[in-house]
N, C-alpha and C positions, 0 to 999 in steps of 0.2 A: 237270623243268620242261616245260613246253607248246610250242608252237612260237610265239606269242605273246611268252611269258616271253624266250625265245633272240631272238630279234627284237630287242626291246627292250633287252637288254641288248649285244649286236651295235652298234646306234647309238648307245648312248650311250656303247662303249668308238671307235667312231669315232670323235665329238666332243673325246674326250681326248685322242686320235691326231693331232686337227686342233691340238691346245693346243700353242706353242712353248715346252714346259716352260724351255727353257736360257735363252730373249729375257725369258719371265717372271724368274729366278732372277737375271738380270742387271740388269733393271728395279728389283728388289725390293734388289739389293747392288752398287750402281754403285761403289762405292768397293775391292771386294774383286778381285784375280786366284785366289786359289789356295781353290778352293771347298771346298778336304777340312779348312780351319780356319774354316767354319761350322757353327757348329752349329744342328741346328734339332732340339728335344728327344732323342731318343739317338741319330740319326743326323747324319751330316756333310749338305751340302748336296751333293754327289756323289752320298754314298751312297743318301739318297732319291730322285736321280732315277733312279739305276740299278736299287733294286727298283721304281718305281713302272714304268719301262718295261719290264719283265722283266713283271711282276703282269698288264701288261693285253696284252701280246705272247700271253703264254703263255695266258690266258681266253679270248684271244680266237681263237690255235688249236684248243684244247680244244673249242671251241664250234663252229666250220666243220669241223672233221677229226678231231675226238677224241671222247670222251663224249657231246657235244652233249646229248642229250635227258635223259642218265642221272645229269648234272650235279643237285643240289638247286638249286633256285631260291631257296630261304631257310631256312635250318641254325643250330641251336640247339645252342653247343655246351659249356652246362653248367658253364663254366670261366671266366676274367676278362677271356676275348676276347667274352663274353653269345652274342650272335645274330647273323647276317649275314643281309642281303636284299639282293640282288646289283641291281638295280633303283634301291632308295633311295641304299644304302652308294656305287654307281657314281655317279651324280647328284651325291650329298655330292662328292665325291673330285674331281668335273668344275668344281664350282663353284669349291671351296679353289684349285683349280690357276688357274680362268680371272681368281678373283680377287687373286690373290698371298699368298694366307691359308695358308703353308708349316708354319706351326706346326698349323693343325689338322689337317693329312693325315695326322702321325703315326698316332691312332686307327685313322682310316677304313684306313689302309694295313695296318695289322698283323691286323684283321680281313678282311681278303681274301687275303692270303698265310696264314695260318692254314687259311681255306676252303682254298686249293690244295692246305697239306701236308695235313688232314685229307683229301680226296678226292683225293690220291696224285700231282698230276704238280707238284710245283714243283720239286724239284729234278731231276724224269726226265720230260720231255713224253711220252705217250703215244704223240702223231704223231711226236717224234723233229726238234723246230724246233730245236732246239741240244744240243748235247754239252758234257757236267760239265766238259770241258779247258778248252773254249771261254768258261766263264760268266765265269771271272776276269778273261780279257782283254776282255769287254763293258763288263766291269764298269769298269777300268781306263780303258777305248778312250773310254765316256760320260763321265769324270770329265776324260779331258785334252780333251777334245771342246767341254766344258765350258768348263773354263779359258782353251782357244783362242780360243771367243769372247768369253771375258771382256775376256781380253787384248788382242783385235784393236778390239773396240768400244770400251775405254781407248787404245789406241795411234790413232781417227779422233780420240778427244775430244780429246786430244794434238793433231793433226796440228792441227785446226778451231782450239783455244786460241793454236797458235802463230802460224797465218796471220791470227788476228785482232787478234795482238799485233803483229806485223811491219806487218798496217797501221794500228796506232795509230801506232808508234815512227814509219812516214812521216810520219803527219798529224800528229805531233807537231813535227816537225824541220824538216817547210816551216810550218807556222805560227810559231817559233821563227823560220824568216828573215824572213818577213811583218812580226814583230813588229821585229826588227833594220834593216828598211829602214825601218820607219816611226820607231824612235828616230833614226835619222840625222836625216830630214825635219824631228821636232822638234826636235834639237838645232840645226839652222840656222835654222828660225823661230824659238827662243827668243831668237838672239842679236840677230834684228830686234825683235823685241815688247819686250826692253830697251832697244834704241835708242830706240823709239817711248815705251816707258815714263817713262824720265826725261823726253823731252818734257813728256809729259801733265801728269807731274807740277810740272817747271817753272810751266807755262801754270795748272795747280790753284790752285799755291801764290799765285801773282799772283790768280785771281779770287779766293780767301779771304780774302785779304788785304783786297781792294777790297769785298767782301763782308762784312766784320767792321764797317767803316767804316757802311755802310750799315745794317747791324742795331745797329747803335751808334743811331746817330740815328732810327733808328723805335723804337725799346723807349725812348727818350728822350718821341717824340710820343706814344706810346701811353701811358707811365704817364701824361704829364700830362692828355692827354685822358679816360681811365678815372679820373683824380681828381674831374676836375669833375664827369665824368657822375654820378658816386657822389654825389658831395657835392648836386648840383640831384634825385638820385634820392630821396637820404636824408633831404632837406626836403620834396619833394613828397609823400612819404610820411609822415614827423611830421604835416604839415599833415593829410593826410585825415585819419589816426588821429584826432589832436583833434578835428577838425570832428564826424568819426563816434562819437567817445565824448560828445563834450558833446551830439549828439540824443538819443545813447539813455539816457543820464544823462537826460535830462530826459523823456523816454517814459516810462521806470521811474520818475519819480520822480510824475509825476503820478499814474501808474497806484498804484504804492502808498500817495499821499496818497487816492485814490477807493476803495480794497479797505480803508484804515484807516475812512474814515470811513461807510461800507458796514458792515463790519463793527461799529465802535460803534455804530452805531442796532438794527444786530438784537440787541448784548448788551444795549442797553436794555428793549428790546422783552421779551425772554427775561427778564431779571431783574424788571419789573413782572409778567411772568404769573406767575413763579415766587412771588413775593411776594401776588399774589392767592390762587395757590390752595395756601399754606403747609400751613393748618388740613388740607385736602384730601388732601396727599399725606403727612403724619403722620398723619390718621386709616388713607387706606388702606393705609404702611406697617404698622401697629400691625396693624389686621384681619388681613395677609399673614401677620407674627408670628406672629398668634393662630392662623390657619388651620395653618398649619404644624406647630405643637406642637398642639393639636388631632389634626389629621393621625396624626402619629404616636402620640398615647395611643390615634386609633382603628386603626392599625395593630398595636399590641401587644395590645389585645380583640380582632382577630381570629386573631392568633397562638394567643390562649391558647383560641381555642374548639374547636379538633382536640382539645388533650387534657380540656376537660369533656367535649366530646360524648363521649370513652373512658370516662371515671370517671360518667356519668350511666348508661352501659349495663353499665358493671362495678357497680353498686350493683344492681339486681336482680340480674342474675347471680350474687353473691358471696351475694345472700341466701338465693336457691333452691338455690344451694350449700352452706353452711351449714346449712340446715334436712335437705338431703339426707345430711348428713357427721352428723345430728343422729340422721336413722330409723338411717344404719347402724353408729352406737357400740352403741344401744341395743336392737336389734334381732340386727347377727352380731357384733358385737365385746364382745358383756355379759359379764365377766370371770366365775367361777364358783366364788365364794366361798361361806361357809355363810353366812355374813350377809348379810342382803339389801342391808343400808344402806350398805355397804364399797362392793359393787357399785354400788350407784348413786352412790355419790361418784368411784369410778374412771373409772366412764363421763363421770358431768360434768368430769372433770377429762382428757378425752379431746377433748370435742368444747371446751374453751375455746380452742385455737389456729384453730378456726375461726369464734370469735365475734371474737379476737380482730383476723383478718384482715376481716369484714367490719365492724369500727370502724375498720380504718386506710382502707377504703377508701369509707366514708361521710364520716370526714376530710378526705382530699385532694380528693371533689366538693364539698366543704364550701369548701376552702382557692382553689379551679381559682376559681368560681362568686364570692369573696369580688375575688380579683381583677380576674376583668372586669367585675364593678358598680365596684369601685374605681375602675378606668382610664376608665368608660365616666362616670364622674361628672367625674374629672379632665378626658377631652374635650369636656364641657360646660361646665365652670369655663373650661376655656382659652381656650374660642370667643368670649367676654364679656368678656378683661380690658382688650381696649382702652377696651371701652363703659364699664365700673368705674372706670376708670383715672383717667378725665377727672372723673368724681366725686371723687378724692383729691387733684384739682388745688385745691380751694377750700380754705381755712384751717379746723384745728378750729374746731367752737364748740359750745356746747351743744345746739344744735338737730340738728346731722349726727351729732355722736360715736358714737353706734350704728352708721347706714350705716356711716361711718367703720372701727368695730371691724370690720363685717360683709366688708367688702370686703379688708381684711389678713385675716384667717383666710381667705375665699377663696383668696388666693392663696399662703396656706402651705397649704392642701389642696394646691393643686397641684405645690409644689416637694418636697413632703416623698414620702419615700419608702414605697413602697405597703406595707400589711402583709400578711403572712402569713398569720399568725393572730389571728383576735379576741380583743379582753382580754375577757377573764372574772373575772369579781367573784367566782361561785361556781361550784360544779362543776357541769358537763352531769348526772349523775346521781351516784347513792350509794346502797347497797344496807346498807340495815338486817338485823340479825339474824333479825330479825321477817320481812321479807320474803324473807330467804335461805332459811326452814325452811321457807316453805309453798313457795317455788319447786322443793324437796327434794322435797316430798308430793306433790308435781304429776306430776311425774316420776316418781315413784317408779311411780303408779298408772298412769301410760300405759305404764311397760315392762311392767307385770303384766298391762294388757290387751293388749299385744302380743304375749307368750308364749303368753297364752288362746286368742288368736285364730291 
């Protein structure tokens, strides 16, 4: 180590020098005299303070008179005691001590007495500061050293407890006579304060008496007084009641003869306009009707026009489709028979599933387009039945019976339910024999000028 190093470590084994390890150890176990039955991890409470002051006696000759400089200032020594730095480890050791923290010095102590035996003087001082005879009775002399003043610091707390029980026990036993001369004192007032007492009592018992007589006769005047009060109270009050119900009974009654007869003039009033404009309000209920069902047959024509505007654009489509499904039966799909005519009937019998897709779907624009003329006819019959209506009000006779019929089938156009498809008397078309062979021939000759070409 440096002369720095030695320094520092010098002061701070002072500092631990200045520590009254025994006043700590006493602080820390006020209860205990014989310190060699504590334990503090594997040594007794003796036996730690007796290496700890051997550990820093002996460093701290080592260091003024012995090795000094030749000393390691921090040594690594590879085993389960690690490392020592005499600097940090001294500091640790100074704090544990100054704070009564006896359980952690263990550590810090057995790595510094390791340093000594490792660097040779713990059990033989180089300078020669004590002799191997001598250690046991240090060691011995610290621990009754100890105990003495454990002992002596238990025998003040002693001595202090006693003297401050001996002057309780006074202050007890002249408060005890204090109390004894004052029971005398009350026991001879008490025997006046019952002399006096039965007086009182006497003289009580006479006002009570003469007192009962007296509440006798006013609880006498008071009930009858409180009767009549009540009684001229309980009339003065029926009377206003009545007075005040018979006004307002009569406020209320006007007021509801004037709100009745109020009101029957305006239900007259009401009931003649009602009656004027009867015709008026049956005609514009009936129109309201009409507009309404109306309404909705034109609501469901514009339901159905999404899917013809589909089926009007899928009718071309499906045609120039078909004619195209027509070039290529006849054209790459020509079967390759030896007979020509075989072939031409395979093929017609190829492209039939696309003639027949384009009659289902000349159909359904057929079927879309039949409905919303339907509906669009039904919301014009509907818009007219109040104005019809009133024509079927008048009695048959010869001269209406047409109008008459005309305007019932109107309005079973309107309730019957729309068709689907149209009656047909005869068929859309029919293909003759006749007209099947030359449609053959036709064909036959366009596939030959296709193959030519």
């Amino acid at each position: 180590m440096n002369v720095n190093q030695r320094q520092q470590v010098l002061e701070i084994l002072d500092n631990i020098a200045n520590v009254d390890i025994e006043e700590k150890m006493i602080e820390k176990y006020p209860e205990e005299t014989d310190f060699t039955k504590i334990n503090i991890g594997k040594y007794s409470a003796s036996e730690l303070l007796a290496l700890t002051n051997k550990m820093t006696k002996q460093l701290k000759n080592e260091l003024e008179k012995g090795l000094k400089f030749l000393l390691p200032f921090t040594e690594n020594f590879s085993n389960d005691f690690g490392s020592v730095n005499l600097n940090q480890d001294l500091n640790y050791l100074f704090s544990y001590l100054n704070n009564k923290q006896f359980e952690n010095v263990e550590v810090v102590l057995d790595k510094l007495i390791h340093y000594q035996i490792k660097n040779g003087f713990w059990d033989k001082s180089s300078v020669k500061s004590h002799s191997i005879e001598t250690e046991e009775i240090k060691k011995q002399k610290a621990s009754i050293d100890l105990n003495l003043k454990a002992l002596t610091q238990n025998i003040e707390n002693y001595t202090n407890l006693r003297d401050n029980l001996d002057e309780k026990i006074k202050s007890f036993d002249s408060y005890v006579q204090n109390k004894k001369e004052e029971l005398i004192q009350v026991s001879n007032s008490l025997e006046t304060a019952k002399n006096q007492l039965n007086e009182i009592i006497n003289i009580e018992s006479n006002i009570s008496n003469k007192e009962t007589e007296i509440k006798g006769i006013l609880n006498n005047l008071s009930e009858k007084l409180e009767t009549v009060t009540v009684d001229i109270n309980d009339y003065q009050e029926e009377f206003e009641e009545l007075k005040t119900s018979n006004s307002n009974l009569k406020i209320e009654l006007e007021t509801k003869i004037n709100d009745t007869t109020t009101k029957l003039t305006k239900a007259k009033e009401d009931l003649n306009f009602i009656e004027n404009k009867k015709e008026q309000i049956e005609t514009l209920t009936g129109m309201a009707a009409d507009g309404a069902l109306g309404s909705k047959f034109d609501q469901r024509q514009v339901k159905l026009n999404d899917g013809l505007i589909f089926w009007k654009w899928a009718v071309p489509i499906m045609t120039i489709l078909a004619g195209a499904w027509v070039v290529v039966v006849f054209k790459y799909l020509m079967p390759s028979f030896k007979e020509e005519w075989l072939n031409i009937i395979i093929s017609i019998l190829k492209t039939i599933p696309g003639f027949i897709l384009l009659g289902f779907v000349f159909s359904q624009y057929k079927k879309e387009r039949n409905l919303q003329e339907e509906y669009a006819f039904k919301s014009a019959v509907a818009m007219t039945l109040t104005a019809y209506s009133e024509m079927l009000a008048k009695a048959d006779s010869e001269d209406n019976i047409s109008r008459q019929q005309m305007l019932l089938k109107s309005i079973e156009l309107v309730y019957n339910q729309p068709h689907i498809y149209t009656e047909k008397i005869n068929k859309v078309s029919s293909l003759s024999t006749k007209d099947f062979n030359e449609t053959l021939k036709t064909l036959t000759e366009a596939v030959k000028n296709l193959k030519s070409n």
